[in-house]
C-alpha positions in Angstrom: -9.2 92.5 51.0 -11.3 94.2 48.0 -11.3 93.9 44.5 -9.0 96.3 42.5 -10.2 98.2 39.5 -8.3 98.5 36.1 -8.0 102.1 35.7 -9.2 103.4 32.6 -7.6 102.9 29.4 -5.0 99.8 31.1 -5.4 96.6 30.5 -3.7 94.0 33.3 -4.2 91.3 31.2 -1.5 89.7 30.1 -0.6 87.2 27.0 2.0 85.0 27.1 3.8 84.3 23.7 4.3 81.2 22.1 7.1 78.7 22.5 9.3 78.2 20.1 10.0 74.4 19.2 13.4 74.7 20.7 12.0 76.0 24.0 9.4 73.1 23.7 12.1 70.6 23.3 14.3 71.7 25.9 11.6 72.3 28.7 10.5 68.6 27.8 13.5 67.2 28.2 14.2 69.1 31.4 10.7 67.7 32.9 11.7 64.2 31.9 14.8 64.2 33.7 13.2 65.8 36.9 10.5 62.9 36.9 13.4 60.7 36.5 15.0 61.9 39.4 12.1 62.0 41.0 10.5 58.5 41.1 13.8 57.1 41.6 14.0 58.5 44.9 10.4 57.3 45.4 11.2 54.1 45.1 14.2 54.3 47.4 11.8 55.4 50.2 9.5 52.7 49.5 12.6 50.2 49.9 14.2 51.8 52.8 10.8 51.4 55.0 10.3 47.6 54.2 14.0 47.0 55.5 13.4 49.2 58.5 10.0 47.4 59.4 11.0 43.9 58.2 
């Protein structure tokens, strides 16, 4: 596969904006709760495979 050329006088380039502190506090508190979630079921796995091979 090539590259692909901007045409002339377009610019692909794109800038996100800012978040606002609401959307900062709410995607932080989303990403705690997934982490949460997530290591909990980590540590399930890691219990569930010392029973099995005990």
């Amino acid at each position: 596969m090539g590259l692909i050329r901007e045409p002339k006088n377009i610019d692909f380039t794109v800038k996100s904006k800012p978040w606002t502190e609401e959307e900062l506090f709410d995607f932080r508190k989303l990403m705690n709760e997934l982490k949460a979630k997530n290591a909990s079921k980590k540590i399930r796995k890691k219990t569930i495979k010392k029973k099995i091979s005990a």
